[in-house]
C-alpha positions in Angstrom: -22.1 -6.9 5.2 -19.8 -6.1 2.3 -21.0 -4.0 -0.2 -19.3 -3.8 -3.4 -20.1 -0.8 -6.2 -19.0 -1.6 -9.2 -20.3 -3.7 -13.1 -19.4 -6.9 -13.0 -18.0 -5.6 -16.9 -15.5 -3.7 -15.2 -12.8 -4.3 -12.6 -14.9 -5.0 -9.9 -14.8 -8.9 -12.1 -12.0 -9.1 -9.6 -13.8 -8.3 -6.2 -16.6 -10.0 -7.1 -14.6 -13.4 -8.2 -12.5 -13.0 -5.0 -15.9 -12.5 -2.4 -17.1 -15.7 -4.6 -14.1 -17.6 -3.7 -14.1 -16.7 -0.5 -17.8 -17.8 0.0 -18.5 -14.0 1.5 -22.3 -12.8 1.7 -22.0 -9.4 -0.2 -24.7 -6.6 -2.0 -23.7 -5.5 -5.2 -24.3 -2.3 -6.2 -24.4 -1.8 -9.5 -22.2 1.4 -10.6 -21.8 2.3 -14.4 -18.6 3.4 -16.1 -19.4 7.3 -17.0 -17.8 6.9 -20.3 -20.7 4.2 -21.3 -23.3 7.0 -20.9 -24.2 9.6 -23.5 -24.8 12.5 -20.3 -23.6 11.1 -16.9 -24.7 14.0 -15.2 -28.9 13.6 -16.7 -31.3 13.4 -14.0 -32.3 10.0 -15.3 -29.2 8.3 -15.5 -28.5 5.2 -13.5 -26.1 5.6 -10.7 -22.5 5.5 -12.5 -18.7 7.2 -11.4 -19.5 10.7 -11.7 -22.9 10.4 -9.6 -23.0 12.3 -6.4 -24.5 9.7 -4.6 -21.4 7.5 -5.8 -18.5 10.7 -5.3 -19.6 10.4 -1.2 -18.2 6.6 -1.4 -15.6 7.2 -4.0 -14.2 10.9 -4.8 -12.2 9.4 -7.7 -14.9 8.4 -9.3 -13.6 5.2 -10.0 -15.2 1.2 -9.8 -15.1 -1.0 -7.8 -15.2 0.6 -4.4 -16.3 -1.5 -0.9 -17.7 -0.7 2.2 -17.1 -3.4 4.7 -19.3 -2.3 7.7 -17.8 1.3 8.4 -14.8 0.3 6.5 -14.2 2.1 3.4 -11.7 0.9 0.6 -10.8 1.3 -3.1 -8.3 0.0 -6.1 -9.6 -3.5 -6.7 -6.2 -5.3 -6.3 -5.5 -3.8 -2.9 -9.1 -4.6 -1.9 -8.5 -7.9 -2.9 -5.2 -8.5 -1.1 -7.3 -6.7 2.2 -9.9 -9.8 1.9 -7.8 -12.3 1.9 -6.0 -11.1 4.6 -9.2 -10.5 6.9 -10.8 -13.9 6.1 -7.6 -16.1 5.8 -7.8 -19.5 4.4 -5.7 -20.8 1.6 -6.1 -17.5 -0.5 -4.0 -15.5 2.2 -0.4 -15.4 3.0 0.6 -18.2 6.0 3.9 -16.2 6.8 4.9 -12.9 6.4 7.1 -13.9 3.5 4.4 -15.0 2.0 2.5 -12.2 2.5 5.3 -10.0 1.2 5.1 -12.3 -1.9 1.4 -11.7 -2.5 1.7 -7.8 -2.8 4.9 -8.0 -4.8 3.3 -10.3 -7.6 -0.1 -8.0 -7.7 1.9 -4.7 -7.2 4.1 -5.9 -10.0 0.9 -6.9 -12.4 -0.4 -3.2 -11.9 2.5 -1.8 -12.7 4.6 -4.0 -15.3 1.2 -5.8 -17.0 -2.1 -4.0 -17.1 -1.0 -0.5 -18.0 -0.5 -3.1 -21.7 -2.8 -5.4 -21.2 -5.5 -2.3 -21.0 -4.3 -1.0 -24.2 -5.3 -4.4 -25.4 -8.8 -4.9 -24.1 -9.7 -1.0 -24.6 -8.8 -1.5 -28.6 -11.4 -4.2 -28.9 -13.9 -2.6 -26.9 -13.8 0.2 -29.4 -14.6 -2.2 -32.3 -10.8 -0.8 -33.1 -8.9 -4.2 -33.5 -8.9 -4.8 -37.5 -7.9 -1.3 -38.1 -4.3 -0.2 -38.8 -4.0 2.0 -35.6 -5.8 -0.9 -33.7 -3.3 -3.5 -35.0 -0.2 -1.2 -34.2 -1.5 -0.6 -30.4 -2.3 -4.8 -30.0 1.7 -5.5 -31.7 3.1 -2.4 -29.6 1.4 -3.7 -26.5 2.4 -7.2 -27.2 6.3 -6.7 -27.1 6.1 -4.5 -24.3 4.7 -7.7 -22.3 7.5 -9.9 -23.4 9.7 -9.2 -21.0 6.6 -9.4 -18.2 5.1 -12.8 -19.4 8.7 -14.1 -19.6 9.1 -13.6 -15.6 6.2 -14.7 -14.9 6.6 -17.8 -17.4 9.9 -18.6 -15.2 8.0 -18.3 -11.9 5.5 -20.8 -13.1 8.2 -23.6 -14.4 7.4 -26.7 -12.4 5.1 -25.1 -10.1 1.3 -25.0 -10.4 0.4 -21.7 -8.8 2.7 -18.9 -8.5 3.2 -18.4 -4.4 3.3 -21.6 -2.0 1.7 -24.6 -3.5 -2.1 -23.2 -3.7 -4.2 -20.6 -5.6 -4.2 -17.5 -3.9 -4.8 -13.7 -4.2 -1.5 -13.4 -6.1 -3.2 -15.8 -8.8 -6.4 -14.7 -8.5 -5.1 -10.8 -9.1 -2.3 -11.5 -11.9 -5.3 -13.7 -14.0 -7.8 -10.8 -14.2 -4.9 -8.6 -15.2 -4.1 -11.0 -18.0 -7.4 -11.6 -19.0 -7.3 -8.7 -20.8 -4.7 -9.8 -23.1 -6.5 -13.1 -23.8 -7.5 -12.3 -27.1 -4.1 -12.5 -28.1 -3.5 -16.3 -28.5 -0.4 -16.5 -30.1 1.3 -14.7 -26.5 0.0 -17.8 -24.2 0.4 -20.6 -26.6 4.2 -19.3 -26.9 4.2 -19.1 -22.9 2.6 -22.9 -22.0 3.2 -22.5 -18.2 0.9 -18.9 -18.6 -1.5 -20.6 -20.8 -2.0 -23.6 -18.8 -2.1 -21.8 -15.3 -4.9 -19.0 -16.4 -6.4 -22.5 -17.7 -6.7 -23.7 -14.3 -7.4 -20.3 -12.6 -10.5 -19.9 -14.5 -11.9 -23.1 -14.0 -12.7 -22.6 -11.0 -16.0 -22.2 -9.1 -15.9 -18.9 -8.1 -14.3 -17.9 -11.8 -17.3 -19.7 -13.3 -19.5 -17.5 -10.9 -18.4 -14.5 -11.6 -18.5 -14.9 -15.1 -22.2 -16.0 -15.0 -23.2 -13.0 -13.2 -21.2 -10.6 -16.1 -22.6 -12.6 -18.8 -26.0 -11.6 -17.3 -24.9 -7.4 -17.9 -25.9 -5.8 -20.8 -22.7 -4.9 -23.1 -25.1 -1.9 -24.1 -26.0 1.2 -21.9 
């Protein structure tokens, strides 16, 4: 069975929304961020990144991690692109072209988008957003996506979903990466074909799923 160790607050959202759209039978095992707890290390912590009993799955100390039978995998986007390539179906590539496409599109959101759109999410986690040096990270973080979001905003232009004519990986990848950034309202409504696809990419079923499951977490360690 797949096992994946990660929060659902955390970017395990991603492998968890991807196993729901896949319908994949999966344990979750629930593995805190250190940084949420006062003293990782105390024998009475709940398992979390710098456990021992997580370092044998995970060395980096880093969520979400799997283990698919013996198989053992990490870095959420790559994990994701791995399922949809074992399980097929509309999420995965139909050519080789297609599959080249797939990577490119998530390789480029983890490289050109989240190290931004982190920057975003982090300052509101950290109650940090109506502060001066809160407000100068969002604006900084904002025009550094401009040039991202306006590729992406050409990709989209007459087309629904940004490889072949279905949701795949690719979407499903580039939407959590985004998410992030959602709190900034004014940089999808002046993007329409960004705003309107992440519309459709989380109203889906196994979007809705996921986000039931996280809603269930406690924000609070």
């Amino acid at each position: 069975m797949l096992t994946i160790y990660g929060v659902y607050r955390s970017r395990a959202s991603r492998v968890y929304w991807m196993a729901e759209e896949l319908g994949l039978e999966f344990q979750s095992v629930p593995v805190l961020q250190a940084r949420r707890l006062a003293d990782p290390l105390a024998a009475e912590a709940p398992l979390n990144t710098q456990s021992s009993d997580f370092a044998a799955v995970n060395p980096m100390a880093q969520i979400p991690s799997i283990t698919d039978g013996a198989f053992v995998m990490h870095e959420s986007l790559a994990i994701n692109l791995y399922l949809a390539r074992k399980h097929g179906g509309p999420l995965a590539g139909e050519t080789v072209e297609e599959d080249g496409l797939l990577t490119m599109w998530t390789v480029w959101a983890a490289s050109q988008v989240e190290p931004e759109t982190v920057k975003i999410v982090l300052t509101y986690d950290n109650g940090l957003e109506n502060s001066d040096e809160g407000k100068q990270v969002i604006a900084v973080a904002c025009r550094a996506l401009r040039r991202p979001f306006a590729a992406l905003e050409s990709q989209l232009a007459g087309r629904q979903w940004i490889v072949g004519d279905r949701f795949t990986v690719a979407d499903l990848n580039i939407a959590e990466v985004l998410r992030y950034a959602q709190s900034e309202e004014a940089l999808f409504d002046s993007h329409p074909n960004i705003k309107a696809w992440i519309e459709r990419c989380q109203s889906r079923a196994g979007y809705k799923a996921m986000q039931t499951s996280r809603a269930k977490e406690p924000i609070e360690v």
